[in-house]
C-alpha positions as protocol buffer text, in pm:
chain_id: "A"
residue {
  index: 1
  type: UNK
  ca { x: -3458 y: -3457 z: 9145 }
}
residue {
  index: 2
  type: UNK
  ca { x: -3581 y: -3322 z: 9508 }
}
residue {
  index: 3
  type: UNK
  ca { x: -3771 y: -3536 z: 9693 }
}
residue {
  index: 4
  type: UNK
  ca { x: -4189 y: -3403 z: 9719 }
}
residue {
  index: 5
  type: UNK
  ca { x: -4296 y: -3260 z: 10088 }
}
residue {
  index: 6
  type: UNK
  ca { x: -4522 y: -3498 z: 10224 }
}
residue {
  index: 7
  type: UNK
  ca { x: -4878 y: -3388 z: 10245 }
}
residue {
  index: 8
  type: UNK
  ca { x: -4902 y: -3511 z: 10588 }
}
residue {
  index: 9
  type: UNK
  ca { x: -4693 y: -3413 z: 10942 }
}
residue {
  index: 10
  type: UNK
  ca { x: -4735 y: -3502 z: 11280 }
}
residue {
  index: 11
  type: UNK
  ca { x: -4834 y: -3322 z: 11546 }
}
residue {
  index: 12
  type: UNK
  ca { x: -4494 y: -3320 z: 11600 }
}
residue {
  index: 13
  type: UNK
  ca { x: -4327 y: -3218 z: 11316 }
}
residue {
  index: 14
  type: UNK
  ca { x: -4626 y: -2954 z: 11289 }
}
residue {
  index: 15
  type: UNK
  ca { x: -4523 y: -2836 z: 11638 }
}
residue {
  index: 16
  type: UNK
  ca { x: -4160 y: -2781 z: 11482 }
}
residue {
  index: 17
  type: UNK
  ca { x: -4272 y: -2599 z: 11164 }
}
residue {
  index: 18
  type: UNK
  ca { x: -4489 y: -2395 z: 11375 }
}
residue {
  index: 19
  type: UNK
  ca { x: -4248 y: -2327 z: 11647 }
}
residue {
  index: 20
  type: UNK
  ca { x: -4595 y: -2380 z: 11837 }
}
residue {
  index: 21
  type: UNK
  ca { x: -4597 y: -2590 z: 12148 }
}
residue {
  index: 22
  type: UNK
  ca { x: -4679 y: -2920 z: 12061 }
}
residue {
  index: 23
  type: UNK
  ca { x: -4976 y: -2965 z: 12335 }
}
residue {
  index: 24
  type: UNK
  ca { x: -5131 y: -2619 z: 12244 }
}
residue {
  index: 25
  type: UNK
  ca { x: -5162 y: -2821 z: 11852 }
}
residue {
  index: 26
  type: UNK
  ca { x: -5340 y: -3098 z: 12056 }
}
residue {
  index: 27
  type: UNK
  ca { x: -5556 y: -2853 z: 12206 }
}
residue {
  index: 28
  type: UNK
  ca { x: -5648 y: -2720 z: 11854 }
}
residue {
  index: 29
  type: UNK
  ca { x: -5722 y: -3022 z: 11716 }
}
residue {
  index: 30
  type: UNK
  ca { x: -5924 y: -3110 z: 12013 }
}
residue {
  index: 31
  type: UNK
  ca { x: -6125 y: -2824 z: 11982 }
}
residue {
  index: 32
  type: UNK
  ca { x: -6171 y: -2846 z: 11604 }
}
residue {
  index: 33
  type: UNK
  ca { x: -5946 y: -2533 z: 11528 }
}
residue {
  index: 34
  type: UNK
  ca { x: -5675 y: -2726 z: 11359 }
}
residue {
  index: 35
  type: UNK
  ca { x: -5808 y: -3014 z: 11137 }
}
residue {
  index: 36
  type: UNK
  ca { x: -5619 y: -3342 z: 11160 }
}
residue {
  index: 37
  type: UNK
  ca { x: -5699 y: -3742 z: 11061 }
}
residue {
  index: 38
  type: UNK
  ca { x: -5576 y: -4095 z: 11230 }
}
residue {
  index: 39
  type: UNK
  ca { x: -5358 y: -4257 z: 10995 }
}
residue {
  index: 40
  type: UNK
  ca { x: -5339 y: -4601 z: 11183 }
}
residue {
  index: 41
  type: UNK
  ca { x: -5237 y: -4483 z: 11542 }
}
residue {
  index: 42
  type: UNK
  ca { x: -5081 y: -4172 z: 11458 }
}
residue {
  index: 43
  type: UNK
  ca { x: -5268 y: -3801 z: 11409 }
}
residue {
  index: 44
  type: UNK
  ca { x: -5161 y: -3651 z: 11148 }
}
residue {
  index: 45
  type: UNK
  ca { x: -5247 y: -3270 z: 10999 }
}
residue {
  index: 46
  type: UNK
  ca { x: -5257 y: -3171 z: 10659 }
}
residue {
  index: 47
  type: UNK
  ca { x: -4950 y: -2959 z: 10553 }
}
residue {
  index: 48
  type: UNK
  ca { x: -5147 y: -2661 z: 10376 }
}
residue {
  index: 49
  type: UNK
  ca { x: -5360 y: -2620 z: 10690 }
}
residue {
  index: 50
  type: UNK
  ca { x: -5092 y: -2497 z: 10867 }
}
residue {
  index: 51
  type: UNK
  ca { x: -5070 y: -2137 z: 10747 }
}
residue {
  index: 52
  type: UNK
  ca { x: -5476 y: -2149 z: 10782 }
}
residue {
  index: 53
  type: UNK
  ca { x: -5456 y: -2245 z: 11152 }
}
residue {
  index: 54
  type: UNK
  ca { x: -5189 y: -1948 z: 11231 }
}
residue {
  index: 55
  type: UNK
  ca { x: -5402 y: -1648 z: 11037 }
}
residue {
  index: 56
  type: UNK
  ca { x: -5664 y: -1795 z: 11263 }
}
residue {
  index: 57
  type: UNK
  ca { x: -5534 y: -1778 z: 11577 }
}
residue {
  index: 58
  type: UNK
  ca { x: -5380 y: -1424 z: 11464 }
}
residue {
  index: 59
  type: UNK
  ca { x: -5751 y: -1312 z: 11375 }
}
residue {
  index: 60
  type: UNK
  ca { x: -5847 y: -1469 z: 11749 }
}
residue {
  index: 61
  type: UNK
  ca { x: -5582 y: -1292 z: 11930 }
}
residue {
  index: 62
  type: UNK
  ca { x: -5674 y: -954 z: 11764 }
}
residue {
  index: 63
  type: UNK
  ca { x: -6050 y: -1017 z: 11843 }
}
residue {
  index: 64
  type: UNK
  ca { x: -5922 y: -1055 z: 12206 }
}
residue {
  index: 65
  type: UNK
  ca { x: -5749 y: -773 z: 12222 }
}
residue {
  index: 66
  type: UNK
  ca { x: -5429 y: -863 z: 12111 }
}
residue {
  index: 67
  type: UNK
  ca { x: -5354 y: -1067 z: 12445 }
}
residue {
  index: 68
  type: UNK
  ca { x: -5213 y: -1403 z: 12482 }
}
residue {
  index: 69
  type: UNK
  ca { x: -5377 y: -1629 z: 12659 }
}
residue {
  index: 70
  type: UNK
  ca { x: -5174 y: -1798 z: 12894 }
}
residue {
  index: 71
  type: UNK
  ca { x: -5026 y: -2153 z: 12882 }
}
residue {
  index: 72
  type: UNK
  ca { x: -5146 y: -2383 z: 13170 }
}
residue {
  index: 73
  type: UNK
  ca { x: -4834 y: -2563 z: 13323 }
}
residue {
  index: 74
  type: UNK
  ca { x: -4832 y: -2844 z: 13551 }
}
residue {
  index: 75
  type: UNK
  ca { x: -4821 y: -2879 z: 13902 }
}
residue {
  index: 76
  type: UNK
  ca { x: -4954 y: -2759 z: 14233 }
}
């Protein structure tokens, strides 16, 4: 018997599905782009939202042009 995926991830764990930088998912969520709940102190995001969020952010980079938007880094 195989064990049932868990309707839940972290932001983590989406991050790794994803291959999507974890603090870009944070971002989302922030923003209201990627839905996501507080399960005690933890954010979780629903599993089938996952392929949602990514044909959305496909549909936004095409309506920009097709350019990336670059990731902010740290420092000076």
């Amino acid at each position: 018997m195989t064990a049932a995926l868990p309707l839940l991830v972290s932001v983590r764990q989406a991050a790794e599905q994803l291959g999507y930088p974890r603090d870009r998912l944070y971002e989302a969520i922030a923003e209201g782009r990627l839905p996501a709940l507080h399960v005690g102190r933890s954010l979780k995001v629903p599993r089938d939202r996952l392929a949602e969020f990514i044909d959305r952010e496909l549909a936004r980079q095409a309506e920009a042009g097709g350019r990336l938007r670059p990731v902010a880094r740290g420092g000076p």
